[in-house]
C-alpha positions in Angstrom: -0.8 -24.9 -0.6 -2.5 -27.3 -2.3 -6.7 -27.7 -2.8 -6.9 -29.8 -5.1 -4.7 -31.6 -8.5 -4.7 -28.7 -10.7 -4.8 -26.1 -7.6 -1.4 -23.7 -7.2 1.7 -25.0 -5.1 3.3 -22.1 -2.7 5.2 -21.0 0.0 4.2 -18.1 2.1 8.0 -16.4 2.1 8.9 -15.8 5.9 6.9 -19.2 7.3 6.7 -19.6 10.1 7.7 -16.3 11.3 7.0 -12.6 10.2 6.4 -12.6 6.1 9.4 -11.5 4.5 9.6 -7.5 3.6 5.7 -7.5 3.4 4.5 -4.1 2.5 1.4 -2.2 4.4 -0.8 0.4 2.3 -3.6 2.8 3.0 -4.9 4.3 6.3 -6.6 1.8 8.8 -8.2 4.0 11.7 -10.9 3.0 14.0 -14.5 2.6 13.0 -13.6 3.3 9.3 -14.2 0.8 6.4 -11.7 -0.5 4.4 -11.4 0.3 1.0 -9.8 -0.4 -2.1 -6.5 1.4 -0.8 -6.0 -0.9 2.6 -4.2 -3.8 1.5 -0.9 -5.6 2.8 2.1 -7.0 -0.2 3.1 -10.4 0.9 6.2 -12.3 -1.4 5.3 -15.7 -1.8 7.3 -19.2 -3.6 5.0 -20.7 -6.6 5.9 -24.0 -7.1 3.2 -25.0 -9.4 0.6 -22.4 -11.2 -3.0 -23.1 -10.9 -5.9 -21.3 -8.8 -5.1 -19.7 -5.6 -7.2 -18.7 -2.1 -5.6 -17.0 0.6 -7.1 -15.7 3.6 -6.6 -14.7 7.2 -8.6 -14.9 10.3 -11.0 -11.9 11.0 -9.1 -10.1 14.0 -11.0 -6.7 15.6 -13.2 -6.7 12.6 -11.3 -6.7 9.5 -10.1 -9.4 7.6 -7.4 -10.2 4.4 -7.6 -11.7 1.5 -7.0 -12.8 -2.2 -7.7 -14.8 -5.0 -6.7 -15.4 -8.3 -4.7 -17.8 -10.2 -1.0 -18.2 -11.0 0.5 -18.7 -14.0 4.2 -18.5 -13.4 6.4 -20.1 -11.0 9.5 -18.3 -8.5 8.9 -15.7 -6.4 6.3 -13.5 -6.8 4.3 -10.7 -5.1 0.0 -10.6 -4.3 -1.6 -8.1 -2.5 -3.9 -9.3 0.6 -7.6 -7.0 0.4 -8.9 -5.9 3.7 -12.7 -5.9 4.0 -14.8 -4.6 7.5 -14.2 -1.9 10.2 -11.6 -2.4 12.7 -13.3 -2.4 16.2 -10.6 -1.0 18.4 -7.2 0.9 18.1 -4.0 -1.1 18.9 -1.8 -3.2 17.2 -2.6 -6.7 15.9 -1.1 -9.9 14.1 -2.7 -11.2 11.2 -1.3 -14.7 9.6 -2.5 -15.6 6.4 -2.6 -18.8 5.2 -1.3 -20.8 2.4 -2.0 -24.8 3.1 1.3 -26.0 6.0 2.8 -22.8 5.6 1.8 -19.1 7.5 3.6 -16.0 8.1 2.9 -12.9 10.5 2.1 -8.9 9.6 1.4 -6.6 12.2 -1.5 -3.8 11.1 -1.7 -0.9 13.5 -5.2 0.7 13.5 -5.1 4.6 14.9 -7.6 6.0 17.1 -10.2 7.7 15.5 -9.4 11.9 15.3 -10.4 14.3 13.4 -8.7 14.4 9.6 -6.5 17.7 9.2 -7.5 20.0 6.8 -4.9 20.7 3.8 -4.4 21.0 0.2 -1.4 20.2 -2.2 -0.7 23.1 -4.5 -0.4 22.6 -8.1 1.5 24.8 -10.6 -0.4 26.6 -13.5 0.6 23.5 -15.6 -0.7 21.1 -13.8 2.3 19.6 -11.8 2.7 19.2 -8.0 4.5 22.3 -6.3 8.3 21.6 -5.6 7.8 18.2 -5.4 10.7 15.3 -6.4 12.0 12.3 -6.9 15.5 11.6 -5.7 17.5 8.8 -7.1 17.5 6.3 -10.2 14.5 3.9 -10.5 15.2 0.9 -12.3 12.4 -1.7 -13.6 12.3 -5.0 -12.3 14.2 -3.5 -9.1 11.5 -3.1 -5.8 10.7 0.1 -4.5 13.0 -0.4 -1.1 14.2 3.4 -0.4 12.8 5.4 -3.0 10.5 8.2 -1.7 8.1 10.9 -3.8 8.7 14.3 -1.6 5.8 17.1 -2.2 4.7 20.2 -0.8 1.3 20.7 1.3 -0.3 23.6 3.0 -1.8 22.5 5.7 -4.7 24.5 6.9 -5.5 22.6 10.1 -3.5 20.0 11.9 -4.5 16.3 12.0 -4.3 12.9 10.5 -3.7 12.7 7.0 -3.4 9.6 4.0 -1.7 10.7 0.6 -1.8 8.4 -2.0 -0.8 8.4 -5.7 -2.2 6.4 -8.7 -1.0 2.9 -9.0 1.3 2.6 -12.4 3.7 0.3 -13.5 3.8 -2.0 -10.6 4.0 0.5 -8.2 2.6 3.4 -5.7 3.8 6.0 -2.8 1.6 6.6 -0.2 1.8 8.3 3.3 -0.3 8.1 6.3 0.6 10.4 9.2 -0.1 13.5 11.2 0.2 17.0 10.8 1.3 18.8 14.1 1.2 22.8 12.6 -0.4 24.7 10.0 1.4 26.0 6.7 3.7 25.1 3.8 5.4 21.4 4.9 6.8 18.7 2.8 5.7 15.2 3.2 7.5 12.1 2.3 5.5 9.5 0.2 7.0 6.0 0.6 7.6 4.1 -2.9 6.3 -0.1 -3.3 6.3 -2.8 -5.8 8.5 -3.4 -8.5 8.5 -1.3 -11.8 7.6 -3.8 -14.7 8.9 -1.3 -17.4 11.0 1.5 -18.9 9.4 4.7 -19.4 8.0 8.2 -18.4 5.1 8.0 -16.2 2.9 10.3 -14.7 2.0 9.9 -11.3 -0.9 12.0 -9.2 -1.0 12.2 -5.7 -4.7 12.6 -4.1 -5.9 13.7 -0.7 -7.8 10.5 1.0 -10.4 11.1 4.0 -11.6 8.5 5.8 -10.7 6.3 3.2 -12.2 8.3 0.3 -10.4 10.2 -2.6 -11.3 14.1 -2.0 -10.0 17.0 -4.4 -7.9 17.0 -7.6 -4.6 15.3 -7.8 -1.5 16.9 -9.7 1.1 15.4 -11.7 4.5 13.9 -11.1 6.6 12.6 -13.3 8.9 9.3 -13.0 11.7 8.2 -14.9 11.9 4.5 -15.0 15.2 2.8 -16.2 
């Protein structure tokens, strides 16, 4: 891409086909607004730094997007923004754009149902019930297979988004549906790539409709 003599140089990675190992967060369901939480990780070449503008087309409503500016060269990750209120349930291609080269992400919106009611339980010191975190984390490593497991009791069955506090480079979230009442563990899928060693505390929150709702507890991370 290039908009100008001192605007960046890249490569969307994937062009022309699907974009390579991109990465889908938050909950998109029908007739809800996008928030902060609904974006899509692309990887992307930088051949020379400078100002940046990427965008798709505006499919069922919704659209994706990012600006900035570079200022290193290699591979590198950005996140794509969705803004407006998908239309319709179904599946649907976006492509975003980056000058002669475009890749392909696939964003299922749900139907719109009622949100199941549930709470996640936190210990008298403030930590998630029986929760963990299998496996070594390493920085500068991507998040491919590493998963945050907690407990929920859920009160009444539906659709549900889980998502922790983004440190460190990285985040596990979880959109799905509960099927039954009671005690259940859910899986919360780990992205991005930890920039550090440390001990960090994570907190997973209940979303609704796109909005934060209750008190997070506390998880902690080793990173290596």
């Amino acid at each position: 891409m290039s908009n100008g003599p001192w605007a960046a140089n890249f490569v969307l990675a994937g062009s022309p086909g699907p974009c390579l190992s991109y990465v889908i967060n938050g909950d998109f369901t029908q007739g809800v607004a996008m928030t902060q939480q609904n974006y899509v990780q692309v990887l992307l070449n930088v051949n020379r730094t400078g100002p940046f503008n990427i965008s798709t087309e505006t499919i069922d409503g919704i659209i994706f997007s990012q600006s900035g500016t570079f200022t290193d060269t290699g591979r590198q990750q950005i996140n794509l923004h969705g803004k407006g209120k998908p239309v319709q349930s179904g599946k649907f291609n976006f492509s975003p754009v980056a000058g002669a080269s475009s890749c392909t992400f696939e964003i299922n919106v749900r139907d719109s149902i009622s949100p199941a009611t549930y709470q996640i339980p936190v210990n008298s010191d403030g930590t998630c019930s029986s929760y963990a975190v299998p496996g070594a984390i390493y920085h500068g490593v991507p998040l491919t297979h590493t998963n945050m497991t907690i407990t929920v009791d859920v009160f009444e069955p539906g659709e549900f988004t889980i998502t922790t506090n983004s440190i460190n480079g990285i985040i596990f979230s979880k959109t799905g549906k509960f099927l039954s009442k009671g005690i259940q563990k859910v899986q919360l899928v780990g992205s991005g790539t930890p920039k550090d060693i440390g001990v960090f505390i994570f907190s997973p929150f209940i979303f609704i409709n796109g909005i934060k709702a209750g008190n997070g507890c506390n998880v902690t991370v080793y990173i290596f």
